[in-house]
C-alpha positions in Angstrom: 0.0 0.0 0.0 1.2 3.3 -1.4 2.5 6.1 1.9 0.2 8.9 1.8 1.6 12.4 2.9 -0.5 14.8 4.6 0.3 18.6 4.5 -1.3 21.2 7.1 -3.0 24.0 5.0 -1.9 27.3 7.0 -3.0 29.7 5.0 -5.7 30.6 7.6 -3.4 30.4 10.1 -2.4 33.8 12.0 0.7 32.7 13.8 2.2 30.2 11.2 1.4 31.5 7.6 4.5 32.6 5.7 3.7 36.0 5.4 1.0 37.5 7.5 1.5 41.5 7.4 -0.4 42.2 10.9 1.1 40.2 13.0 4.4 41.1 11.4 3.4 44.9 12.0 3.1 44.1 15.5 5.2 41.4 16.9 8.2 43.8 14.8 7.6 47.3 13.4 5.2 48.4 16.5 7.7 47.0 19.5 10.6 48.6 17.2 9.0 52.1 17.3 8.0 51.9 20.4 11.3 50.8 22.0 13.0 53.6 20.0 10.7 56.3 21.1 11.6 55.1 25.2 15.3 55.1 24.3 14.6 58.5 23.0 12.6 59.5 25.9 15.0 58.5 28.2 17.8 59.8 26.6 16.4 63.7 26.1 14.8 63.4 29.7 17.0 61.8 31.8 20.1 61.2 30.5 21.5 64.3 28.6 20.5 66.3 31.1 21.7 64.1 34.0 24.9 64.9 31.9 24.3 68.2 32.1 23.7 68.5 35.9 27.1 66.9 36.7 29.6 68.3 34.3 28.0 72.2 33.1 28.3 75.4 35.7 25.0 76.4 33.3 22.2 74.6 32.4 19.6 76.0 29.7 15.9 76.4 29.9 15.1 73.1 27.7 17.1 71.3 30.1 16.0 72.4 33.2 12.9 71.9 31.7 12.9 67.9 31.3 11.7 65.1 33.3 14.3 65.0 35.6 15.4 69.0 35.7 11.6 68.8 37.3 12.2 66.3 39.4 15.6 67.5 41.0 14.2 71.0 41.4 16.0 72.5 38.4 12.4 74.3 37.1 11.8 78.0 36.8 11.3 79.5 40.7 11.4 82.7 42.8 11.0 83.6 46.2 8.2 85.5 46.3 7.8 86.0 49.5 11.1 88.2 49.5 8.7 91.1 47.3 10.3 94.3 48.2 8.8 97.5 48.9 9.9 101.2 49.6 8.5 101.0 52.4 10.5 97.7 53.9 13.9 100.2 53.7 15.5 99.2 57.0 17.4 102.0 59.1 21.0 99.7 57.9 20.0 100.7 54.0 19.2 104.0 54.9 22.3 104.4 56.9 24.6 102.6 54.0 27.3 104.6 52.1 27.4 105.0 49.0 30.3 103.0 47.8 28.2 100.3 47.3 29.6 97.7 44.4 27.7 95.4 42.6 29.0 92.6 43.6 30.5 91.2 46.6 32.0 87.5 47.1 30.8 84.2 49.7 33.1 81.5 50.9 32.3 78.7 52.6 35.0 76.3 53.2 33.2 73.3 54.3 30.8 73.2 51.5 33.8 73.6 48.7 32.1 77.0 48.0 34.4 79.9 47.4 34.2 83.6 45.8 30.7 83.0 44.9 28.7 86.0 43.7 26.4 88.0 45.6 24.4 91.0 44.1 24.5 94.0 46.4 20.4 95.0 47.0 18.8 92.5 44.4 16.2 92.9 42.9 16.1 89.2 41.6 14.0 86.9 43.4 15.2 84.0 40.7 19.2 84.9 41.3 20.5 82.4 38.4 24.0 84.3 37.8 24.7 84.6 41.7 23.4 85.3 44.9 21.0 87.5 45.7 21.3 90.6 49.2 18.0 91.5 50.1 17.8 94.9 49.7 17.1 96.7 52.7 19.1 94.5 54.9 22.8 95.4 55.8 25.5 95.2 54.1 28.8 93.8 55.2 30.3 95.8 57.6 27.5 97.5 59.2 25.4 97.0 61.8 22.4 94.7 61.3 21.7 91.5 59.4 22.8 90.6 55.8 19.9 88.7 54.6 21.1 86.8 51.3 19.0 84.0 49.2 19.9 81.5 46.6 18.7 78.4 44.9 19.2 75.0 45.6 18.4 71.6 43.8 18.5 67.6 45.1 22.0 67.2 47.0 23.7 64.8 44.7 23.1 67.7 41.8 25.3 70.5 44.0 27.9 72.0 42.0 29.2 75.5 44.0 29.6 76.9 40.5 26.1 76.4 39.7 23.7 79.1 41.0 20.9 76.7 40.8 22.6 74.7 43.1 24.6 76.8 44.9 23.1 76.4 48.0 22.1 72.9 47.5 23.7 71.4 50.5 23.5 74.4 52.7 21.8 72.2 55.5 25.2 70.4 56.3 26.4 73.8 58.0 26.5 73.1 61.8 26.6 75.4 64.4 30.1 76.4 65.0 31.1 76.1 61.3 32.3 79.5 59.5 32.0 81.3 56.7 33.4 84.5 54.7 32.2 87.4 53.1 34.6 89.5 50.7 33.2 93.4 50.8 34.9 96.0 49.0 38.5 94.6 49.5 37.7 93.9 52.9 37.2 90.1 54.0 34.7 89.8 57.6 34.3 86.4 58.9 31.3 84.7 60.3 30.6 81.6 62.7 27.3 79.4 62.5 25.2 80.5 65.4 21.6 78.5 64.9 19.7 77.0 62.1 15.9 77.5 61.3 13.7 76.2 58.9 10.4 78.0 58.5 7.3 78.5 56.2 7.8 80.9 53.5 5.3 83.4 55.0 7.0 83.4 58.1 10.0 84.8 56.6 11.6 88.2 57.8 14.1 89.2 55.9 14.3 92.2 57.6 14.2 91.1 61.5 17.0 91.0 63.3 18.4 88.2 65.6 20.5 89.8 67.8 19.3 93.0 70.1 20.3 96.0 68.3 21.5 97.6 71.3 24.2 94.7 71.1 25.7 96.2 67.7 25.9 93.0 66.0 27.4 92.1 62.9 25.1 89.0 61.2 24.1 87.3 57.9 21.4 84.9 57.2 22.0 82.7 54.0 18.5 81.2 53.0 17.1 78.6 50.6 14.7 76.1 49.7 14.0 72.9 51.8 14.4 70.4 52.0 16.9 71.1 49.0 15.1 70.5 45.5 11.8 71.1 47.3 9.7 74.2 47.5 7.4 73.7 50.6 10.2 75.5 53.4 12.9 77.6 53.9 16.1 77.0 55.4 18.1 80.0 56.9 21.9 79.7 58.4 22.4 82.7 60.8 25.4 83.6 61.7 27.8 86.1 63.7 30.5 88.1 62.6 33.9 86.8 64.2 37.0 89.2 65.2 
């Protein structure tokens, strides 16, 4: 008796046909696309700029912009509850000479930060080129409290040539540490007295902490926290040292 040889007809079969162009589109072209669009994704959003963050003293808009810019705090902000007003003039800016520069210089050894920028009476309440003096507070030198603000991002982003992170890791000052402020050619010191961390509205940046009858030389350095974060403020307050 002859063999007989039977043959499976898949030509209605979905998974096993030669050539069936929808399950091709799927199982290939579709998984394709869409594993190049999350490589894409995850290289504009969190890669490049995670770059960015580690290696460039600037960061542009775009970047600050992405997916993890937003997360680490890197987004568009100002401190508006540092509005100024004529009428918030404190007797130390009235009193102030007029040899007032521009710009006057931070140091803080511990935190690797040194000559950063501070602008003298700022107007800035988003101080992305340096550090901003309240204006109305004292300036170095005089009587009062120098009030002066910056930004600051998630910890592991801090680069002390970054204004946007500047002050990123301000919270590992302890009492006792110190600090320096470079005035017109003149260089005053500072030790850490106390640390506060407060709710925005409860912000003075024109209250003193010492009694004025004590004649006291201060500065307050203020930021976000915790760092990255928008819900608190930090403030350092410390006194000048001889």
């Amino acid at each position: 008796m002859p063999i007989k040889k039977y043959i499976k007809d898949q030509s209605f079969d979905p998974i096993y046909k030669s050539i069936n162009p929808y399950f091709y589109f799927q199982s290939k072209i579709l998984s394709g696309l869409l594993m190049a669009v999350g490589f894409m994704i995850l290289g504009t959003q969190v890669i490049i700029p995670l770059i960015f963050f580690k290696t460039q003293d600037a960061i542009s808009k775009p970047i600050s912009s992405s997916v993890l810019g937003v997360a680490a705090g890197f987004t568009d902000f100002e401190f508006s509850e540092l509005k100024n007003t004529d009428d918030n003039l404190s007797d130390s800016y009235m009193d102030s000479d007029s040899n007032i520069p521009k710009y006057f210089y931070l140091t803080i050894p511990k935190l690797g930060i040194k000559d950063a920028l501070i602008e003298s009476e700022s107007d800035n309440l988003s101080p992305e080129n340096s550090l901003g003096h309240y204006k109305g507070s004292a300036l170095p030198g005089k009587t009062g409290n120098s009030f002066i603000y910056g930004h600051s991002v998630l910890p592991w982003f801090f680069n002390p040539k970054n204004y946007k992170t500047i002050f990123s890791t301000l919270d590992y000052l302890e009492i006792g540490d110190e600090l320096q402020i470079k005035y017109n050619n003149k260089e005053y010191g500072y030790k850490v007295e106390s640390k506060e961390i407060l709710h925005p509205d409860n912000v003075d940046p024109l209250g003193e902490f010492k009694p004025k009858y004590l004649n006291a030389h201060t500065v307050t350095l203020m930021t976000c926290h915790p760092a990255g974060t928008r819900s608190k403020r930090l403030l350092i307050r410390a006194v000048e040292i001889n």
